[in-house]
C-alpha positions as CSV (number, residue, x, y, z in Angstrom):
1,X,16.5,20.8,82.6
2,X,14.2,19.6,85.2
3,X,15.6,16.6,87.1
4,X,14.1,13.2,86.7
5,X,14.2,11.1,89.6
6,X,12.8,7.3,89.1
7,X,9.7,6.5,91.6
8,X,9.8,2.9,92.7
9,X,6.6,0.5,91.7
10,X,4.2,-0.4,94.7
11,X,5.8,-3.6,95.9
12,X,2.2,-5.1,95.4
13,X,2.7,-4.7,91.7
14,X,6.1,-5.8,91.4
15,X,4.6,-9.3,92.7
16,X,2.7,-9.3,89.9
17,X,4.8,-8.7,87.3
18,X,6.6,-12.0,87.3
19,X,6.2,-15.7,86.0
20,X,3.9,-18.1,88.1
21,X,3.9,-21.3,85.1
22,X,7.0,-22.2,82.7
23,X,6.0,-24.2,79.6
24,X,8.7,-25.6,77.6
25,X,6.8,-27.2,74.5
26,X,9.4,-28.6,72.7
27,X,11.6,-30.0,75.3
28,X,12.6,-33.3,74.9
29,X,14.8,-35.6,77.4
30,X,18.3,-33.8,77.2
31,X,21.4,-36.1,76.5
32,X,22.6,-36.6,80.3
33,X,21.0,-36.5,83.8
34,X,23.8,-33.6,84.8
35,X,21.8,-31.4,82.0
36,X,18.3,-32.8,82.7
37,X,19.6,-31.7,87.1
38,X,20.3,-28.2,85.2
39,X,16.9,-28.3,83.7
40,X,15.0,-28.8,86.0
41,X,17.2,-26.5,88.9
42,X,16.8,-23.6,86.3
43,X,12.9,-24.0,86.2
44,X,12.4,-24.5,90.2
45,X,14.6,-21.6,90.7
46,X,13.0,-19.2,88.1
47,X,9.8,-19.7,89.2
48,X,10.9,-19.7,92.7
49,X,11.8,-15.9,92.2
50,X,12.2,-14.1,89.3
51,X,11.0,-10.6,87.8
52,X,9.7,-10.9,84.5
53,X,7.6,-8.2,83.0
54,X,6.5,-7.5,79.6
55,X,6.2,-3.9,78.7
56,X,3.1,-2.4,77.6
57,X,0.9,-5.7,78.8
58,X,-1.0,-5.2,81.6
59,X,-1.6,-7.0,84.6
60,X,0.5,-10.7,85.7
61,X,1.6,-12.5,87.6
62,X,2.3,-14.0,83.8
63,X,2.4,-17.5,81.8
64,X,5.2,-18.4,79.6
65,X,5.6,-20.8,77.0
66,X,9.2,-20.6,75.6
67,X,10.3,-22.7,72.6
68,X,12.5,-22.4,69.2
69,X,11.0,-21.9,66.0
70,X,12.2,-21.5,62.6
71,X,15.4,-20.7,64.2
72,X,13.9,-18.2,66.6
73,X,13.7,-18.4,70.2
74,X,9.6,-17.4,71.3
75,X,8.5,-15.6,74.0
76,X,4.7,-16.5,74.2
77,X,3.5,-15.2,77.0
78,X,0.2,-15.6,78.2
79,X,-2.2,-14.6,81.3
80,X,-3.2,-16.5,83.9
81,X,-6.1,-17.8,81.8
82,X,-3.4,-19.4,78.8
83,X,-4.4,-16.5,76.5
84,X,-1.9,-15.1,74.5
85,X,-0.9,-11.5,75.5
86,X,2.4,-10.4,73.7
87,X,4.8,-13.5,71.4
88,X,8.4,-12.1,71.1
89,X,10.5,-13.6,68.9
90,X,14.0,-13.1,69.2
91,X,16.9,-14.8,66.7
92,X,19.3,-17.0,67.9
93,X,22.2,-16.4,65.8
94,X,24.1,-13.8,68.5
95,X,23.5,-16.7,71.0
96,X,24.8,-19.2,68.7
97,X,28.5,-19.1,70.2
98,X,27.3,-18.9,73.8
99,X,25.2,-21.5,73.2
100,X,27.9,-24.1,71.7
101,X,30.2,-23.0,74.6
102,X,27.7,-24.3,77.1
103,X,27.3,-27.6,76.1
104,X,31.4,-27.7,75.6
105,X,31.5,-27.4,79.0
106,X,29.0,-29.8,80.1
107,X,30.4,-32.3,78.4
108,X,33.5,-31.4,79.5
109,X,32.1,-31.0,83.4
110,X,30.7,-34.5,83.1
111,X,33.7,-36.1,81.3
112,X,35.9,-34.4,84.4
113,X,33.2,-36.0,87.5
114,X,33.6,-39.5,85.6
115,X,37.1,-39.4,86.0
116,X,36.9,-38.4,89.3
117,X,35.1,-41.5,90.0
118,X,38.2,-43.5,88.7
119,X,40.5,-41.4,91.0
120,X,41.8,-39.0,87.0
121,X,40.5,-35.9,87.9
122,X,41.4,-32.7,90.4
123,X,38.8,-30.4,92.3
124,X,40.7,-27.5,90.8
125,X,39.2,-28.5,87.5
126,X,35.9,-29.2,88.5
127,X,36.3,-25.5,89.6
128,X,38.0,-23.8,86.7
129,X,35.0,-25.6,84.8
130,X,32.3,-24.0,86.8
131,X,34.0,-20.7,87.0
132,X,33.5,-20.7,82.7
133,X,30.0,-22.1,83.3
134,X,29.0,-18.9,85.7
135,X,30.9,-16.5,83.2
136,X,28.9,-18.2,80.2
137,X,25.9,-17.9,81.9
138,X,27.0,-13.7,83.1
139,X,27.3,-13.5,79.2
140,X,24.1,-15.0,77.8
141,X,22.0,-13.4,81.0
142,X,23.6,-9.8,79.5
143,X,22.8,-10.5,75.8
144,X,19.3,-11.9,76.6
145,X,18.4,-8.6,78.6
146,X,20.1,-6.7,75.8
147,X,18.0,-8.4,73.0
148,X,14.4,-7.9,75.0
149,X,15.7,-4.7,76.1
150,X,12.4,-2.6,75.4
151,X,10.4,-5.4,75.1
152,X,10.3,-7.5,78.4
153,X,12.3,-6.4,81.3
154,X,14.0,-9.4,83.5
155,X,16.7,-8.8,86.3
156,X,19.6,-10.7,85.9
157,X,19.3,-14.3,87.9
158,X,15.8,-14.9,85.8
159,X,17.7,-13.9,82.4
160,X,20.7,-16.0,83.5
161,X,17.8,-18.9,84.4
162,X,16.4,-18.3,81.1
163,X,19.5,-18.8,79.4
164,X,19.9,-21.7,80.7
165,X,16.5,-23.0,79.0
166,X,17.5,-21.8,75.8
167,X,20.6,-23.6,75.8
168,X,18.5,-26.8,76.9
169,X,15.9,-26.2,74.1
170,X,18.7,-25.7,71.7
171,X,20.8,-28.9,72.7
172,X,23.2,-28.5,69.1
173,X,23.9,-25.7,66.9
């Protein structure tokens, strides 16, 4: 058996394949500033870097439009003219848990920073909550790529940056 060895993209085209605009159709105002920071950090940061490339469509860098429908989390993902060049549709029930997690612990992240300001809470907790916030986030980032596995390749700071948005679109299951 003849050995296969994988040949690395020109760096010119890994530029390409990547997301220059982030559209988020349906997002409305999220419940508190700390998730509205966590927003708006996740989009700055994902399109700061990220790798995001759709298999089988040519060309990028690409345009994505990400929103919930039916119960569906879509992938519409356009050229740098807005048209439409591949719509994945993925369905949020495995994320469903994840998803609920999260916004446990940013309530429970804010309740814990208001009580600090009246002198009730520790550092230490502040920490053990981030340290599950960083592990949800490792776990949605690993089913996300798992799910578009085939479909749209991502490395795994834009799928955890993505995950983010999803649980921001989805605010309550």
């Amino acid at each position: 058996m003849p050995e296969r060895r994988l040949v690395p993209a020109p760096a010119d085209a890994l530029a390409t394949r990547r997301l220059t605009h982030l559209i988020l159709p349906d997002a409305t105002p999220l419940r508190s500033a700390y998730a509205e920071a966590d927003r708006r950090q996740a989009v700055a940061d994902l399109l700061t870097e990220n790798r995001f490339d759709p298999l089988g469509v040519p060309g990028g860098p690409f345009m994505l439009h990400l929103c919930v429908r039916d119960g569906r989390l879509v992938f519409d993902i356009r050229d740098a003219a807005e048209v439409s060049v591949r719509a994945v549709a993925l369905a949020l029930g495995p994320f469903r848990r994840l998803i609920k997690d999260y916004h446990m612990i940013v309530e429970s992240h804010e309740l814990v920073v208001s009580e600090v300001g009246s002198g009730g809470a520790h550092e230490a907790r502040i920490q053990a909550i981030d340290m599950g916030r960083r592990g949800l986030h490792n776990e949605g980032a690993e089913l996300l790529m798992a799910r578009l596995d085939g479909r749209i390749g991502l490395d795994f700071e834009t799928a955890r940056r993505l995950f983010t948005l999803v649980c921001a679109l989805h605010q309550r299951i």
